[in-house]
C-alpha positions as CSV (number, residue, x, y, z in Angstrom):
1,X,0.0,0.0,0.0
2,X,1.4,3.6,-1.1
3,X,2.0,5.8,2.0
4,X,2.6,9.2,1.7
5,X,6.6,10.6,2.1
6,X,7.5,13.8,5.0
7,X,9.2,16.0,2.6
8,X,10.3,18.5,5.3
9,X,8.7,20.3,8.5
10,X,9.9,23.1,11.1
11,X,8.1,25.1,13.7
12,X,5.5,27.2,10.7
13,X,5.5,24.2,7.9
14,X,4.9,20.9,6.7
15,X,5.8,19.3,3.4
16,X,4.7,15.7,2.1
17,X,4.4,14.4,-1.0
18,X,1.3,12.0,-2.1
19,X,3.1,11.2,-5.5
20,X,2.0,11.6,-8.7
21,X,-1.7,12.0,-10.1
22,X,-1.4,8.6,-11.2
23,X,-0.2,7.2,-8.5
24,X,-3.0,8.1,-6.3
25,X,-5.0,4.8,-7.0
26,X,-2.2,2.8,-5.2
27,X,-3.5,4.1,-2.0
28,X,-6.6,2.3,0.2
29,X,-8.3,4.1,2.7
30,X,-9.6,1.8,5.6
31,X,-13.0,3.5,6.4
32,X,-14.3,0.7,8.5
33,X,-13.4,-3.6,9.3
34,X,-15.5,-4.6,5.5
35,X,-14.9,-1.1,4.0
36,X,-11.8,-0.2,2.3
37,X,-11.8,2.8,-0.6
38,X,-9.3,1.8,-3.1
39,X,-7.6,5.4,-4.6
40,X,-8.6,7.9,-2.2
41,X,-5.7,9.4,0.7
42,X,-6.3,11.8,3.3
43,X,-3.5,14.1,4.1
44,X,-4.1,16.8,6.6
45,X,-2.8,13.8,9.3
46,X,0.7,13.9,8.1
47,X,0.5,17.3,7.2
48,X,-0.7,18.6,10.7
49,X,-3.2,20.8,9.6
50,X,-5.7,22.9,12.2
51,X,-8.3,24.1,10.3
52,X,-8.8,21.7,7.2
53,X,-8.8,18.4,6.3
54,X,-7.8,17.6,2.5
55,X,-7.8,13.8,0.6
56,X,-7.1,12.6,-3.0
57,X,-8.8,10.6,-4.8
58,X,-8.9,8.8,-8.0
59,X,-12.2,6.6,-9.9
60,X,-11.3,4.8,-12.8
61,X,-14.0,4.7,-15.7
62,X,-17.0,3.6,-14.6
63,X,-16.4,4.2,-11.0
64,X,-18.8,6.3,-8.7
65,X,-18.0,7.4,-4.7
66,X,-20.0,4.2,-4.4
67,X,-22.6,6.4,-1.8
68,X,-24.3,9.5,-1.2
69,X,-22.5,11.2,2.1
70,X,-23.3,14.5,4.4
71,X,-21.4,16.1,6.5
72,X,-22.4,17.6,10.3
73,X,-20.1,21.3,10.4
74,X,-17.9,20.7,7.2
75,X,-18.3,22.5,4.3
76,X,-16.7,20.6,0.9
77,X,-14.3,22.0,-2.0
78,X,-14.0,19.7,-4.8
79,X,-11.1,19.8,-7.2
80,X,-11.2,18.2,-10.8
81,X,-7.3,17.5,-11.1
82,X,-7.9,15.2,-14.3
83,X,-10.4,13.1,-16.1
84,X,-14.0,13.6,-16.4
85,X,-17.4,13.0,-14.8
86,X,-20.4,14.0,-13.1
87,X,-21.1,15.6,-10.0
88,X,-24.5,15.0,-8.0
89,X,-25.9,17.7,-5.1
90,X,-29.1,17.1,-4.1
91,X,-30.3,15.4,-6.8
92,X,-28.7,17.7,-9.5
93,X,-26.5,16.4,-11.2
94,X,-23.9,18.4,-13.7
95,X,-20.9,17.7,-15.7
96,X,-17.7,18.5,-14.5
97,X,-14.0,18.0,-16.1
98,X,-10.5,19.2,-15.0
99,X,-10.4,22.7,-14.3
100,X,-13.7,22.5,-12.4
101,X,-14.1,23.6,-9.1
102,X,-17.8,22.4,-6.8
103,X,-18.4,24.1,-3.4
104,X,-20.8,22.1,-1.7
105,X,-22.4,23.0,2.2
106,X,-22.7,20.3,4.8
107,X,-26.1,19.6,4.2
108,X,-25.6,19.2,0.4
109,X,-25.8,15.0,-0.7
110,X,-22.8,14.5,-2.7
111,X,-21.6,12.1,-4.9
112,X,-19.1,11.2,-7.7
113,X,-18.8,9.7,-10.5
114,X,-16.1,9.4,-13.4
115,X,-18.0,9.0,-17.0
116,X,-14.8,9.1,-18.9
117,X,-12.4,6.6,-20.2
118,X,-9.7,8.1,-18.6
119,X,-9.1,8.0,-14.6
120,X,-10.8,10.7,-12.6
121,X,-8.9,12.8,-9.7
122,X,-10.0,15.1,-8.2
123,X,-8.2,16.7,-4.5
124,X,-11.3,17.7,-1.7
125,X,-10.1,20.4,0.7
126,X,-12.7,20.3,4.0
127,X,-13.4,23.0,6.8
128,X,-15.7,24.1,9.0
129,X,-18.6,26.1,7.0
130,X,-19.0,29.7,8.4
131,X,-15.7,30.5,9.7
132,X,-14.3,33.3,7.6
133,X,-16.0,36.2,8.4
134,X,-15.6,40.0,6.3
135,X,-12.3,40.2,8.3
136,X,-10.9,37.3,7.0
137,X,-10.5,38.2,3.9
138,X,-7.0,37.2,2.4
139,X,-6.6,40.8,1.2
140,X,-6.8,42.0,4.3
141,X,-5.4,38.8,6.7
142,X,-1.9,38.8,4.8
143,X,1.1,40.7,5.2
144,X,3.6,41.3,2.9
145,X,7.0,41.0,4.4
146,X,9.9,43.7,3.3
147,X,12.6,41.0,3.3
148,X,14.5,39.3,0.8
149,X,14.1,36.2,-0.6
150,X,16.6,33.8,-0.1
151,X,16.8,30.5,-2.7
């Protein structure tokens, strides 16, 4: 099973590496003792993130998230990385390719499913929905250091 490499970490950062696109359907994700989820890695563990969670995943043709899921407080970004398919909310469902980009809330019923004949990846970034206020605003939370940049 693939496992995902520490690239490099210090007191402000973390680095790993999941591998390539196309490796991302070496991994299995144990949900469960009968459910395993061949192609899909979560990596805000290694990472040691606080305020998100973030997996890959990759369906091969054919393939769907094989359920309909919720979430309680976390809001969903989805990521089309590569391939091709079609995205169900609520009973909508839409086409979406790479380059595409689906915000869903925690209530939204989501699935997946690749309708290509190519493999499907896509990267989900999770957080808790309602946390950035008018404040937060990344034009307004960054600063702009005057130092130089050293390579």
């Amino acid at each position: 099973m693939k496992q995902i490499e520490t690239i490099a970490a210090g007191a402000n950062f973390s680095a790993v590496n999941v591998g390539k696109l196309s490796e991302i359907i070496e991994y299995v994700l144990p949900m469960g003792p009968d459910v395993k989820i061949q192609g899909k890695v979560f990596a805000g563990q290694a990472l040691g993130t606080t305020g998100s969670e973030l997996s890959f995943q990759t369906l091969v043709p054919g393939q769907d998230s094989g359920f309909l899921h919720t979430h309680k407080t976390h809001e969903e970004l989805y990521f089309i990385l590569r391939g091709e398919g079609q995205y169900q909310v609520d009973g909508q469902v839409f086409p979406v390719r790479e380059g595409s980009v689906v915000r869903v809330a925690p209530a939204g019923k989501r699935a997946l499913k690749n309708t290509g004949q190519e493999d499907l990846t896509m990267l989900c970034i999770q957080y808790k929905a309602n946390a950035f206020g008018e404040a937060d605003s990344p034009m307004t939370d960054g600063n702009i250091l005057q130092e130089p940049l050293e390579w």
